[in-house]
mmJSON file of the N, C-alpha and C atoms, coordinates in Angstrom:
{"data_MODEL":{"atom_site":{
"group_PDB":["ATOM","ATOM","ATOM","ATOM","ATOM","ATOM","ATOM","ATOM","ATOM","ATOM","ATOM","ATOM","ATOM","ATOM","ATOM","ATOM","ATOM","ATOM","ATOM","ATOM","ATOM","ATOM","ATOM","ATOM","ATOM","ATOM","ATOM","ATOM","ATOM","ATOM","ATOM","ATOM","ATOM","ATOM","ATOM","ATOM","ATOM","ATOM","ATOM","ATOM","ATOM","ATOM","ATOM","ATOM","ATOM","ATOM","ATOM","ATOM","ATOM","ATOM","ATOM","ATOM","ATOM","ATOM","ATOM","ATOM","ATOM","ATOM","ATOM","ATOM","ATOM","ATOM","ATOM","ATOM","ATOM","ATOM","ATOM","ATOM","ATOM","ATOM","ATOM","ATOM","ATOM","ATOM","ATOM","ATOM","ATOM","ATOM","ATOM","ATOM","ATOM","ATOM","ATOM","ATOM","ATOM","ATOM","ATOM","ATOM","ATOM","ATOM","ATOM","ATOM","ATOM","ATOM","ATOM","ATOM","ATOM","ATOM","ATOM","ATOM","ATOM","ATOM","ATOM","ATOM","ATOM","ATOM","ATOM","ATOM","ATOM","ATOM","ATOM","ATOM","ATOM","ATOM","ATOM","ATOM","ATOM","ATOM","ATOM","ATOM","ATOM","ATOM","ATOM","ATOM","ATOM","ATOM","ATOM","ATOM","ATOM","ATOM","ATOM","ATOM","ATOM","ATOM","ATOM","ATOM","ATOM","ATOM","ATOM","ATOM","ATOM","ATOM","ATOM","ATOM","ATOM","ATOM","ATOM","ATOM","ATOM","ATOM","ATOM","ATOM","ATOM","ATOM","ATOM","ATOM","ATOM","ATOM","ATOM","ATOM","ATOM","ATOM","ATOM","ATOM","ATOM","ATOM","ATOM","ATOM","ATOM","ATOM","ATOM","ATOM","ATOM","ATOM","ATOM","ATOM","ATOM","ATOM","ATOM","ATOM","ATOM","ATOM","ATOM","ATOM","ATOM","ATOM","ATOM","ATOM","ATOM","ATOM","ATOM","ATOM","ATOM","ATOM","ATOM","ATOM","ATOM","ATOM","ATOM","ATOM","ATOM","ATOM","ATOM","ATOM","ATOM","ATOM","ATOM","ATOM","ATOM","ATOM","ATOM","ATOM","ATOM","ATOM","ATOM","ATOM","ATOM","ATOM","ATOM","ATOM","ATOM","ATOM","ATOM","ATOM","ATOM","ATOM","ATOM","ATOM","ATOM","ATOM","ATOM"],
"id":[1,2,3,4,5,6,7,8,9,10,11,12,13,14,15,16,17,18,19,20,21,22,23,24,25,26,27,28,29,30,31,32,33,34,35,36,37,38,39,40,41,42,43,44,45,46,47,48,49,50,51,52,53,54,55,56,57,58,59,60,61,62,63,64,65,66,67,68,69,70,71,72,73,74,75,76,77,78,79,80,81,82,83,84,85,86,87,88,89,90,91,92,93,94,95,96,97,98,99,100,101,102,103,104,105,106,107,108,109,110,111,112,113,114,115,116,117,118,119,120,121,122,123,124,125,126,127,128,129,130,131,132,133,134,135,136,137,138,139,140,141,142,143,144,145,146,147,148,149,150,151,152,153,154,155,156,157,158,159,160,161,162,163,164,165,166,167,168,169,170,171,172,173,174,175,176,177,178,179,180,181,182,183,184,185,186,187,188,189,190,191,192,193,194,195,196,197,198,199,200,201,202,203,204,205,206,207,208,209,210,211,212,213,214,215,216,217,218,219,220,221,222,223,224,225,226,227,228,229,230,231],
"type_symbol":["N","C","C","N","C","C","N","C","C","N","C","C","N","C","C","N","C","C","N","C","C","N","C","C","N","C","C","N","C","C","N","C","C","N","C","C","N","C","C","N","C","C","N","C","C","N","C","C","N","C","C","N","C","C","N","C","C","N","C","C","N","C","C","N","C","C","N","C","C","N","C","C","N","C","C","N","C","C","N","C","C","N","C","C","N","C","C","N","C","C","N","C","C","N","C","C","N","C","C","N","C","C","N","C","C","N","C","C","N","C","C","N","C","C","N","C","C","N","C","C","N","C","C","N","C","C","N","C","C","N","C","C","N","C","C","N","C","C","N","C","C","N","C","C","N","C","C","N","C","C","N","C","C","N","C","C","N","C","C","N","C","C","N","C","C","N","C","C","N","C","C","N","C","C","N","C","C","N","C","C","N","C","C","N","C","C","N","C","C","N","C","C","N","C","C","N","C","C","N","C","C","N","C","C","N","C","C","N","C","C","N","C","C","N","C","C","N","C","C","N","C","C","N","C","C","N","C","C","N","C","C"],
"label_atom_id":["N","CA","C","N","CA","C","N","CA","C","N","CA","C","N","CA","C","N","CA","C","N","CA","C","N","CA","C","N","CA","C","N","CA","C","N","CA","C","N","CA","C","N","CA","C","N","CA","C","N","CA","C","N","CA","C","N","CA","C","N","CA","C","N","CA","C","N","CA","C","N","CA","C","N","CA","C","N","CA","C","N","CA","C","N","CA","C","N","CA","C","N","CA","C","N","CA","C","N","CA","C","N","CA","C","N","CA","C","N","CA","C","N","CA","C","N","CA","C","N","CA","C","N","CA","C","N","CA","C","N","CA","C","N","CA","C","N","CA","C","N","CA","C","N","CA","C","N","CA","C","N","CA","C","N","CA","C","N","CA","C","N","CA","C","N","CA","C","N","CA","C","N","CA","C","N","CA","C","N","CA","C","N","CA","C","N","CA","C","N","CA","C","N","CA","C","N","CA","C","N","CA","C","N","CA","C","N","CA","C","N","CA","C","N","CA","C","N","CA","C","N","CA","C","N","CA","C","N","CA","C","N","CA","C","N","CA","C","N","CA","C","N","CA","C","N","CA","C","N","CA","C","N","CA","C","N","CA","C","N","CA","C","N","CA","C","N","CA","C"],
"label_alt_id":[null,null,null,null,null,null,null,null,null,null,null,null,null,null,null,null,null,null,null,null,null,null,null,null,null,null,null,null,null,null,null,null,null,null,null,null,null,null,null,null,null,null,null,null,null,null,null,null,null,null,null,null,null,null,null,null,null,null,null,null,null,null,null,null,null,null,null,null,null,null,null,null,null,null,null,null,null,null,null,null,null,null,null,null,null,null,null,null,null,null,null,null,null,null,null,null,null,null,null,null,null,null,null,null,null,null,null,null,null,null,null,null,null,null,null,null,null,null,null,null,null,null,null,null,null,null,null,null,null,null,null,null,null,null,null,null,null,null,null,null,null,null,null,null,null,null,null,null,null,null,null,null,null,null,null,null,null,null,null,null,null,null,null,null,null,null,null,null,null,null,null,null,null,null,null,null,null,null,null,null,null,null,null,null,null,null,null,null,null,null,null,null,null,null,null,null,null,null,null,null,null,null,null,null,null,null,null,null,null,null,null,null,null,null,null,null,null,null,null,null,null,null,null,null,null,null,null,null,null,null,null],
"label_comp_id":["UNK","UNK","UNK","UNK","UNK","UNK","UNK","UNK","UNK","UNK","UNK","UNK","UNK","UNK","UNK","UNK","UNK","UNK","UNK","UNK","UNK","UNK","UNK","UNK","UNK","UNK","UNK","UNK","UNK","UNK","UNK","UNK","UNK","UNK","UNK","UNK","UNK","UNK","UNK","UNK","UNK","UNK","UNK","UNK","UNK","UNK","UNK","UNK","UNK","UNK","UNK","UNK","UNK","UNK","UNK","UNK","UNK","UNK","UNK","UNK","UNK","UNK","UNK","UNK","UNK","UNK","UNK","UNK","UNK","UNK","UNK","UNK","UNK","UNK","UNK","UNK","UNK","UNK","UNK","UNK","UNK","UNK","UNK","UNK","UNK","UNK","UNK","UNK","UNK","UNK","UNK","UNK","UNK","UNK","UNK","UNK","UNK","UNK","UNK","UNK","UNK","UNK","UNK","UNK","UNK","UNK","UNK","UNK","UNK","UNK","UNK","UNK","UNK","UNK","UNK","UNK","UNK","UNK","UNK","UNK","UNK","UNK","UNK","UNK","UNK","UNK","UNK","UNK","UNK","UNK","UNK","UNK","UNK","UNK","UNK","UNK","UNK","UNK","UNK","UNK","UNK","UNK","UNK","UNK","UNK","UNK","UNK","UNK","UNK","UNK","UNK","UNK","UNK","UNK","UNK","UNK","UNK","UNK","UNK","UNK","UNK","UNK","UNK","UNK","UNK","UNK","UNK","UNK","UNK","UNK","UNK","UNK","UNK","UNK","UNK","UNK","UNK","UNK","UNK","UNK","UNK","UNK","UNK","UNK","UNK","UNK","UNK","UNK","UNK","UNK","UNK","UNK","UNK","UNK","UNK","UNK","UNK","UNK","UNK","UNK","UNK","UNK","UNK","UNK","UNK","UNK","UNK","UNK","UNK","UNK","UNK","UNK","UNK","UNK","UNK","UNK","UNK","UNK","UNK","UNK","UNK","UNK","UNK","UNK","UNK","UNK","UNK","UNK","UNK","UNK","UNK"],
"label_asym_id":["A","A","A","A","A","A","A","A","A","A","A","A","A","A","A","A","A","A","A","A","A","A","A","A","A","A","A","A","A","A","A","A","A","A","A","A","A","A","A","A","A","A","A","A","A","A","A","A","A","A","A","A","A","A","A","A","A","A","A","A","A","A","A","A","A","A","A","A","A","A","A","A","A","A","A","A","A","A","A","A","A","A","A","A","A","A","A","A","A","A","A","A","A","A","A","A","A","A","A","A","A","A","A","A","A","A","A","A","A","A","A","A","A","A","A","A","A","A","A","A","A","A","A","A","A","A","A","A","A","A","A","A","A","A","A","A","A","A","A","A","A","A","A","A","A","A","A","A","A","A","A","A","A","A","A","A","A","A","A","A","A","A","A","A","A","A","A","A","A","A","A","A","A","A","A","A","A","A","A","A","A","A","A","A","A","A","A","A","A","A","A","A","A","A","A","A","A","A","A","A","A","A","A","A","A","A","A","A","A","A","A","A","A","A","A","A","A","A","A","A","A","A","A","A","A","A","A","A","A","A","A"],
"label_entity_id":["1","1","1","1","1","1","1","1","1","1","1","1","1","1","1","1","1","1","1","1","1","1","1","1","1","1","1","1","1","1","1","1","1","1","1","1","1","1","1","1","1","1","1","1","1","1","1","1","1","1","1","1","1","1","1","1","1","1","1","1","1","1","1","1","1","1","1","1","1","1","1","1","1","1","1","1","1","1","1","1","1","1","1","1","1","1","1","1","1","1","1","1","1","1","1","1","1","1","1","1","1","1","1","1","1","1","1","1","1","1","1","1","1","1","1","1","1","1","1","1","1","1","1","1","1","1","1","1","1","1","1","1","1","1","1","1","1","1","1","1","1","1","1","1","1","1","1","1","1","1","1","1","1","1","1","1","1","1","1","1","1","1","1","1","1","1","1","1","1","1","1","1","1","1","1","1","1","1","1","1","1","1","1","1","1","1","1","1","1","1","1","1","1","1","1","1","1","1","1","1","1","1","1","1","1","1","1","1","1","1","1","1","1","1","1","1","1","1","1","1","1","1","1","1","1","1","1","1","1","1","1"],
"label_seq_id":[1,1,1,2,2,2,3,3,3,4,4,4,5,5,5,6,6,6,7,7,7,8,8,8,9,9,9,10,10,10,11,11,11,12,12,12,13,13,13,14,14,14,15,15,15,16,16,16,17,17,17,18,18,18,19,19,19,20,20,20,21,21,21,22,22,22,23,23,23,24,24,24,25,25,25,26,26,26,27,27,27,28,28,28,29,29,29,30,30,30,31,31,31,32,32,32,33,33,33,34,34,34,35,35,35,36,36,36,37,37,37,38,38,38,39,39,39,40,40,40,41,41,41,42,42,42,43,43,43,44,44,44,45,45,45,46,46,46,47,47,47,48,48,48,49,49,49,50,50,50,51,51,51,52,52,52,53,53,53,54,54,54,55,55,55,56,56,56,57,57,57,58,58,58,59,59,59,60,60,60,61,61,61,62,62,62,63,63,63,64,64,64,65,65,65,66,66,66,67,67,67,68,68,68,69,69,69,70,70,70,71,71,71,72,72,72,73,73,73,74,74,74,75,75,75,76,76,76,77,77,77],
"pdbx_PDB_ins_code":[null,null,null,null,null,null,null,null,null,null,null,null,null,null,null,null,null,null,null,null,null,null,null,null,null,null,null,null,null,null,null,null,null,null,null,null,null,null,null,null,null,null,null,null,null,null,null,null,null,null,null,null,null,null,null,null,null,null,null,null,null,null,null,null,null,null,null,null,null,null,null,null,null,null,null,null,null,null,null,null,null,null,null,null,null,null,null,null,null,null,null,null,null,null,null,null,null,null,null,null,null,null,null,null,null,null,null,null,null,null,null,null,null,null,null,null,null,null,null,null,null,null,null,null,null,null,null,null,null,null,null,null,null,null,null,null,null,null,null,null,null,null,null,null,null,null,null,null,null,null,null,null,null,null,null,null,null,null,null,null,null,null,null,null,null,null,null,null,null,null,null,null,null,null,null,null,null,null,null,null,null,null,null,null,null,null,null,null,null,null,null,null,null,null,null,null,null,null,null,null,null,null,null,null,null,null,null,null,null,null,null,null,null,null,null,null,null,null,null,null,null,null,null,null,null,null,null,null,null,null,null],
"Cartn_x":[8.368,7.578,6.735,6.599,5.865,4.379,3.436,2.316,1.528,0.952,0.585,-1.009,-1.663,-3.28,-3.398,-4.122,-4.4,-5.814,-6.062,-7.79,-8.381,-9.22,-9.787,-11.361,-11.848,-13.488,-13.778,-14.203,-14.349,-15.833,-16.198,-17.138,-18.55,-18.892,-20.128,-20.065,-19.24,-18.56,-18.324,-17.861,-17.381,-16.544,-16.348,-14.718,-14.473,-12.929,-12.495,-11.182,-10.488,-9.214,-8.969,-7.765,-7.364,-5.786,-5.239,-3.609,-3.09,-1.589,-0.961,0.266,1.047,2.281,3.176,4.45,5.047,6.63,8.018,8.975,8.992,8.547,8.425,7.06,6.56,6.002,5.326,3.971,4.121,3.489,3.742,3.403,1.694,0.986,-0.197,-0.07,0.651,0.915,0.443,1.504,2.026,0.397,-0.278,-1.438,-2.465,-2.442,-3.832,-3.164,-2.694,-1.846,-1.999,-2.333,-2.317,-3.793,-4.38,-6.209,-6.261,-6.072,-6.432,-6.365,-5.299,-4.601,-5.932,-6.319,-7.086,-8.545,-8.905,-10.186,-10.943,-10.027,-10.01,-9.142,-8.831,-7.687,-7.934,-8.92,-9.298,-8.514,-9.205,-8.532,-6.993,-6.28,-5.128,-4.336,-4.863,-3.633,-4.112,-4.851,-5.016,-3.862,-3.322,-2.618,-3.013,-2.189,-2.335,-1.568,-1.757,-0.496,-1.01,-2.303,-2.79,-2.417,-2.0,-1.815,-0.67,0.284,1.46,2.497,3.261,4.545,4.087,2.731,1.783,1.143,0.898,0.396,0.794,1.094,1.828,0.451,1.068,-0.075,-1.204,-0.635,-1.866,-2.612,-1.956,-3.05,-3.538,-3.602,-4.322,-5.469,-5.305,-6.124,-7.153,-6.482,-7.857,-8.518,-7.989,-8.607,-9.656,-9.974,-10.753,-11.669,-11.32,-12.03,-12.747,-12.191,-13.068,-13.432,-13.21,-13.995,-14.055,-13.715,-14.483,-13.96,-12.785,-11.734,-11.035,-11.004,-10.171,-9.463,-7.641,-7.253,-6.84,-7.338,-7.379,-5.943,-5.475,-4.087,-3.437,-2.415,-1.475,-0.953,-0.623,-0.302,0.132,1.81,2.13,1.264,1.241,0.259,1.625],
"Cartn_y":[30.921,30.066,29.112,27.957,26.887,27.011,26.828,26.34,25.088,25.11,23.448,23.718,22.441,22.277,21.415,21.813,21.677,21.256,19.666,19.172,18.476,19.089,18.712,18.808,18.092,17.887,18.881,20.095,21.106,20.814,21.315,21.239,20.873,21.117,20.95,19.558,19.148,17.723,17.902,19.005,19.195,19.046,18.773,19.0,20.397,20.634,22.019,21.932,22.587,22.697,24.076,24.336,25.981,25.737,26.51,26.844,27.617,27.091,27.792,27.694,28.811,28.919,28.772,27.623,27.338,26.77,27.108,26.977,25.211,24.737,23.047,22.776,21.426,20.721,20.567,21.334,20.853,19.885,19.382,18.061,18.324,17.256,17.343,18.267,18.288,19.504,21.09,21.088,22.313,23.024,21.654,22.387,22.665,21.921,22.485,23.596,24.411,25.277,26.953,25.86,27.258,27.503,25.972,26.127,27.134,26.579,27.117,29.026,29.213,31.005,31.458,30.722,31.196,31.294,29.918,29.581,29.941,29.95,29.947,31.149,32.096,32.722,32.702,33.192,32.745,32.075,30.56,29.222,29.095,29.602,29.604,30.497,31.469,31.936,31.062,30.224,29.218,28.325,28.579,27.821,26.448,25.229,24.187,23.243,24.156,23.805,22.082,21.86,20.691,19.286,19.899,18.701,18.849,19.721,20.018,19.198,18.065,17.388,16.254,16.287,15.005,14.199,14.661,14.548,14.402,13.394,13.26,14.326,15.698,15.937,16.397,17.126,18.283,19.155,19.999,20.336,19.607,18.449,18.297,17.252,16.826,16.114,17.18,18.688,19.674,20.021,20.001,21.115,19.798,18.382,17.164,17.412,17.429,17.183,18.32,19.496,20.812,21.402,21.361,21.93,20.831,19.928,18.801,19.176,19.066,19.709,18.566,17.766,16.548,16.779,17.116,16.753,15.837,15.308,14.382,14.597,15.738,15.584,16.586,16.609,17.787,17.721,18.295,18.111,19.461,19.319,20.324,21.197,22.48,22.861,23.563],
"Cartn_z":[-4.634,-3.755,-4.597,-4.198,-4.78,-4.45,-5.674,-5.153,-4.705,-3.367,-3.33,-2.845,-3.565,-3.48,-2.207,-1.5,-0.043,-0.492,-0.111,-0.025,1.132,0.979,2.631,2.849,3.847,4.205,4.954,4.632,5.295,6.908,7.224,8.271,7.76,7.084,6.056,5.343,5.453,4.677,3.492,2.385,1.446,1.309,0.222,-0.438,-0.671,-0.513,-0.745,-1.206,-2.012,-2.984,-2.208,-1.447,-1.409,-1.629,-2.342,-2.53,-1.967,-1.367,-0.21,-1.196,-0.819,-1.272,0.211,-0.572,0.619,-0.125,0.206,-0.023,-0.311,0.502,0.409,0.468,0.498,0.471,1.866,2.553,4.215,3.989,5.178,5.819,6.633,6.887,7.321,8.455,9.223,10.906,10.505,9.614,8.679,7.665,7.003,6.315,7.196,8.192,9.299,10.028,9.545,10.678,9.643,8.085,7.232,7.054,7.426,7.146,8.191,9.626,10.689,10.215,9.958,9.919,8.507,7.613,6.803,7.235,7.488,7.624,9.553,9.781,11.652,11.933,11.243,12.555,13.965,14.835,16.35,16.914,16.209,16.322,16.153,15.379,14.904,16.177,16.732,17.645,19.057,19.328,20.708,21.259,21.904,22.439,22.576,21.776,22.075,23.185,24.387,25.512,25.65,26.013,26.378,25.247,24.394,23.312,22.83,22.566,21.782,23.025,22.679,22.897,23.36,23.617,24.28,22.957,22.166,21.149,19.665,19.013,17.71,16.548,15.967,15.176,15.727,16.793,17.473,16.909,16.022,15.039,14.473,13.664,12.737,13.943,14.8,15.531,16.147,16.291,17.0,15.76,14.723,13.506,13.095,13.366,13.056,14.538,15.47,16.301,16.823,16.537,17.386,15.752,14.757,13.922,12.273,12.792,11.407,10.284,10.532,8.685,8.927,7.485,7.635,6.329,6.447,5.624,4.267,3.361,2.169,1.415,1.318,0.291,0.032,-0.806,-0.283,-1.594,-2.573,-4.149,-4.383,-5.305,-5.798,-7.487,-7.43,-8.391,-9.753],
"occupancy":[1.0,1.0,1.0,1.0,1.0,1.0,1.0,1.0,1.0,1.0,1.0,1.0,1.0,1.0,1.0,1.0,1.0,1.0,1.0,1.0,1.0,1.0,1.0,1.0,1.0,1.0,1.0,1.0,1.0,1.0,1.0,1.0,1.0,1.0,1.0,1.0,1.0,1.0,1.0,1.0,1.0,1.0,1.0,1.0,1.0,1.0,1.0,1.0,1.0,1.0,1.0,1.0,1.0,1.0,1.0,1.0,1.0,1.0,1.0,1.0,1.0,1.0,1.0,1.0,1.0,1.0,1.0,1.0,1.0,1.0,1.0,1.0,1.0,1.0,1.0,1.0,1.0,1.0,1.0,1.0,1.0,1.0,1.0,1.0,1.0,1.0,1.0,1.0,1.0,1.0,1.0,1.0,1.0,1.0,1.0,1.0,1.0,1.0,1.0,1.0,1.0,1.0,1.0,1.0,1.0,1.0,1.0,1.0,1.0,1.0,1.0,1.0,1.0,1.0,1.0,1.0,1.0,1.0,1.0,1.0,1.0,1.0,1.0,1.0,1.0,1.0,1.0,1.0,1.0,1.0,1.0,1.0,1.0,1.0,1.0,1.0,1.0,1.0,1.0,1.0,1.0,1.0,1.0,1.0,1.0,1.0,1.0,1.0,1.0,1.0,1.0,1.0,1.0,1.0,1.0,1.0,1.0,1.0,1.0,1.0,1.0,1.0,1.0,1.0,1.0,1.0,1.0,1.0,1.0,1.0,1.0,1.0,1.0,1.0,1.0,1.0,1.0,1.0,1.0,1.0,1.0,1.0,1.0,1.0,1.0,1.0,1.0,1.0,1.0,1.0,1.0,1.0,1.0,1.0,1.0,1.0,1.0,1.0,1.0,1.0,1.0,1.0,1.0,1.0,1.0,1.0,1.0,1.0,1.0,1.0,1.0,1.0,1.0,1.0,1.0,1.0,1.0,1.0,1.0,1.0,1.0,1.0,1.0,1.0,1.0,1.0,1.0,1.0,1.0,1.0,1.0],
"B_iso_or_equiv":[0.0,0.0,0.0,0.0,0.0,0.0,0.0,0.0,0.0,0.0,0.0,0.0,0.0,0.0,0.0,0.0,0.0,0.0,0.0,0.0,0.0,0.0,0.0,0.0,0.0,0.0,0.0,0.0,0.0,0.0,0.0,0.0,0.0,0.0,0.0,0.0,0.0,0.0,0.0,0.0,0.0,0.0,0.0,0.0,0.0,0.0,0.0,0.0,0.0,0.0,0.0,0.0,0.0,0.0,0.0,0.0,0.0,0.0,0.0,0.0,0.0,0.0,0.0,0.0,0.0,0.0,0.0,0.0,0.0,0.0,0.0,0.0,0.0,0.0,0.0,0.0,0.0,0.0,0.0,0.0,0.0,0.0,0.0,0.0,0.0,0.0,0.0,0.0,0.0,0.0,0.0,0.0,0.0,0.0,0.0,0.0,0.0,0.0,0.0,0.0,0.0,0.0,0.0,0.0,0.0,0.0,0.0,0.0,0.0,0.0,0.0,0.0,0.0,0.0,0.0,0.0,0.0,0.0,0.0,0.0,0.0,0.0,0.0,0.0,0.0,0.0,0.0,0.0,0.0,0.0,0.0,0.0,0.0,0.0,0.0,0.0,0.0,0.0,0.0,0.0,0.0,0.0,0.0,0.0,0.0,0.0,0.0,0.0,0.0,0.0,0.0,0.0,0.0,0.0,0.0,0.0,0.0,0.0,0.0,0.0,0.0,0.0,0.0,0.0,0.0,0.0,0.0,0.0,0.0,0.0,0.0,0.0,0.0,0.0,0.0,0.0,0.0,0.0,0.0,0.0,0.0,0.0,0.0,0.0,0.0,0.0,0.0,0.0,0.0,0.0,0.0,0.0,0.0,0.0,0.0,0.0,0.0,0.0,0.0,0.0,0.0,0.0,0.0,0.0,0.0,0.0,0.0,0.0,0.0,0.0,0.0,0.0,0.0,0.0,0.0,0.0,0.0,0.0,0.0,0.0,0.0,0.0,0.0,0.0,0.0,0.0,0.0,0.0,0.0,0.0,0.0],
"pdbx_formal_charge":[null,null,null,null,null,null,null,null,null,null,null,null,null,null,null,null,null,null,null,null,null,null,null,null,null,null,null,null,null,null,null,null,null,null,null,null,null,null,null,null,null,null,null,null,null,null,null,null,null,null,null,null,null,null,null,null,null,null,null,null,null,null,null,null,null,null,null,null,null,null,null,null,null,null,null,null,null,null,null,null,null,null,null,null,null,null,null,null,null,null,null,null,null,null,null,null,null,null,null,null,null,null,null,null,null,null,null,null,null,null,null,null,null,null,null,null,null,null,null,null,null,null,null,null,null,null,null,null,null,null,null,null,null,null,null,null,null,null,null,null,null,null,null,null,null,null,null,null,null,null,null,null,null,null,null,null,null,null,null,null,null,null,null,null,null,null,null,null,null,null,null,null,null,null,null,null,null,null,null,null,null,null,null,null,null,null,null,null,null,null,null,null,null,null,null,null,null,null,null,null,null,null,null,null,null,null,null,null,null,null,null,null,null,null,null,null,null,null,null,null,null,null,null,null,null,null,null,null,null,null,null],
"auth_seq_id":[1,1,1,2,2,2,3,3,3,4,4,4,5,5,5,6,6,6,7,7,7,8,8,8,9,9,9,10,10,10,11,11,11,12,12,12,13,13,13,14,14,14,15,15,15,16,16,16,17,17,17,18,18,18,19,19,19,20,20,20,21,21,21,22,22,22,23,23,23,24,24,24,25,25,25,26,26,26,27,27,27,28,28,28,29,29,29,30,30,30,31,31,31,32,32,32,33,33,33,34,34,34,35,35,35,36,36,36,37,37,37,38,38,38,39,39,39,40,40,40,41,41,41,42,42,42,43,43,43,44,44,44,45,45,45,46,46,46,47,47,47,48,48,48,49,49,49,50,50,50,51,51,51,52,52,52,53,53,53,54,54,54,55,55,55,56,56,56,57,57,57,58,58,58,59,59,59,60,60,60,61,61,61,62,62,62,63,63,63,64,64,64,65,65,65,66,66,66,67,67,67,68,68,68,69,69,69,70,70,70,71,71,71,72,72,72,73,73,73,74,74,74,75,75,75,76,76,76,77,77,77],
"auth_comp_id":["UNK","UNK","UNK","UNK","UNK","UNK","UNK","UNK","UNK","UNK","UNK","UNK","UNK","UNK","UNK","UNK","UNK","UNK","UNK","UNK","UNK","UNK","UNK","UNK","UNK","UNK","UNK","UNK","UNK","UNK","UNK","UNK","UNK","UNK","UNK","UNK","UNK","UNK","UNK","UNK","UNK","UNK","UNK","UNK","UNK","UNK","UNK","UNK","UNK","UNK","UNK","UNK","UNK","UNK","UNK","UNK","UNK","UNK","UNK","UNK","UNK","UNK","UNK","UNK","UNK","UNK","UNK","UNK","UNK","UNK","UNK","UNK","UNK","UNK","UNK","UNK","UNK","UNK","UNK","UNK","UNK","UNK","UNK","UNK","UNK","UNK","UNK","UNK","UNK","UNK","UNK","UNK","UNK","UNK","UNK","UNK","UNK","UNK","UNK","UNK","UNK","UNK","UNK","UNK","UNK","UNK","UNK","UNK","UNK","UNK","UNK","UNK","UNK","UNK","UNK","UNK","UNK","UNK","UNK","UNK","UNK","UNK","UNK","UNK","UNK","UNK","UNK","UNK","UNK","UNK","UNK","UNK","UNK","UNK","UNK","UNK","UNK","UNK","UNK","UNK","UNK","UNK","UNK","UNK","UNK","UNK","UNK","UNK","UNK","UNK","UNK","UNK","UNK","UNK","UNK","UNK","UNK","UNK","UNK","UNK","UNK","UNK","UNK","UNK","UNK","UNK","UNK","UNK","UNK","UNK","UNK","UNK","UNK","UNK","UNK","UNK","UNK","UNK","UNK","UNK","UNK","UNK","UNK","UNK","UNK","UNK","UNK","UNK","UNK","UNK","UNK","UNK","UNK","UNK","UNK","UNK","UNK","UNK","UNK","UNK","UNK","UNK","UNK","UNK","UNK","UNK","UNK","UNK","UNK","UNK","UNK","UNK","UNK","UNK","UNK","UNK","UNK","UNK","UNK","UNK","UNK","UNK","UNK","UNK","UNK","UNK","UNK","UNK","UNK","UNK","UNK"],
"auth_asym_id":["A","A","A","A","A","A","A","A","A","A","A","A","A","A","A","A","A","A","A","A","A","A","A","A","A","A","A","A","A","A","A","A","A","A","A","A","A","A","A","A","A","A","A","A","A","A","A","A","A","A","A","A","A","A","A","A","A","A","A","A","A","A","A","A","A","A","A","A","A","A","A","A","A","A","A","A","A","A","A","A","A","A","A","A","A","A","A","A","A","A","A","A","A","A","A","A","A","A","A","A","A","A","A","A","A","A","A","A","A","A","A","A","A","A","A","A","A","A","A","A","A","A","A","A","A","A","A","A","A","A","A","A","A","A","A","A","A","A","A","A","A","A","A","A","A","A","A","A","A","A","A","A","A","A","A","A","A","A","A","A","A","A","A","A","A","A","A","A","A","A","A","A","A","A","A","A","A","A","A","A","A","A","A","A","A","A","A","A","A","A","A","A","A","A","A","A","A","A","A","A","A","A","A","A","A","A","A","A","A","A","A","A","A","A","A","A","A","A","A","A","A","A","A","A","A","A","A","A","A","A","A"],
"auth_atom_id":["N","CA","C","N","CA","C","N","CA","C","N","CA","C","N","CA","C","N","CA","C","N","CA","C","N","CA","C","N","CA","C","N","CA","C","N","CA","C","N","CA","C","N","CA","C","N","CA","C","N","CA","C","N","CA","C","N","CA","C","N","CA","C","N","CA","C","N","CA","C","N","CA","C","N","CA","C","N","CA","C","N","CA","C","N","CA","C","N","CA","C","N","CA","C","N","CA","C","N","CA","C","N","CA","C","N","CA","C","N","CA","C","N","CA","C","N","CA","C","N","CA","C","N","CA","C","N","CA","C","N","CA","C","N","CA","C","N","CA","C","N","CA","C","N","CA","C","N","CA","C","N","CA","C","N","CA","C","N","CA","C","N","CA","C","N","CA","C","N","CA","C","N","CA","C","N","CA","C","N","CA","C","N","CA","C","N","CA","C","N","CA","C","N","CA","C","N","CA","C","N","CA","C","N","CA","C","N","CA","C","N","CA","C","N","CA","C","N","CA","C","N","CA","C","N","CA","C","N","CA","C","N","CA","C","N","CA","C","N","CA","C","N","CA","C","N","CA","C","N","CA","C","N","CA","C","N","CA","C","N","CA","C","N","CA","C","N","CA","C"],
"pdbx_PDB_model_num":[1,1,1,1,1,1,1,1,1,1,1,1,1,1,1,1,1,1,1,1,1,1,1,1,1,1,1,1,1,1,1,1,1,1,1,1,1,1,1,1,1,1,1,1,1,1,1,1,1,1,1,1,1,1,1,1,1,1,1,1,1,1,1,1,1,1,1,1,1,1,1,1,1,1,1,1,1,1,1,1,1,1,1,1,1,1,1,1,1,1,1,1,1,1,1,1,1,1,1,1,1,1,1,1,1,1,1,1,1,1,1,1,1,1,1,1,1,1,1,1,1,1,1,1,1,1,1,1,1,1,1,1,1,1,1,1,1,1,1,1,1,1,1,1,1,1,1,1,1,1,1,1,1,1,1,1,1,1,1,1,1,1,1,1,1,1,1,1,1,1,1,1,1,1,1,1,1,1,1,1,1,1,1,1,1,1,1,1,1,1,1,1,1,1,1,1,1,1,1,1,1,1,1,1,1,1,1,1,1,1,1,1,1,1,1,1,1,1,1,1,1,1,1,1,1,1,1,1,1,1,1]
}}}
């Protein structure tokens, strides 16, 4: 498994570096989905019925708007 550096504006407005191991490279959907399961589990099992197929990037638009994590970059380690 590959490692990749996940950076992002956490809620506090920090910067934060966390590494996810992942066969590929995810895509922005994909890293708010691994923040969420780390940083949020709660959050992470919610059904996003109201936004998922309506919505290009439903996670990463709830994980900005209901808890202020803004993804910055995605880099293999």
């Amino acid at each position: 498994m590959q490692k990749w550096k996940v950076t992002f504006v956490d809620d506090h407005g920090e910067q934060v570096d966390e590494v996810f191991e992942s066969a590929e490279c995810p895509n922005n959907e994909q890293a708010a989905k691994l923040i969420k399961e780390r940083f949020l589990p709660v959050a992470a099992e919610l059904d996003l019925n109201d936004l998922e197929g309506r919505t290009a990037d439903a996670g990463v638009k709830s994980l900005k708007s209901q808890n202020s994590i803004q993804i910055l970059g995605i880099t293999p380690i």
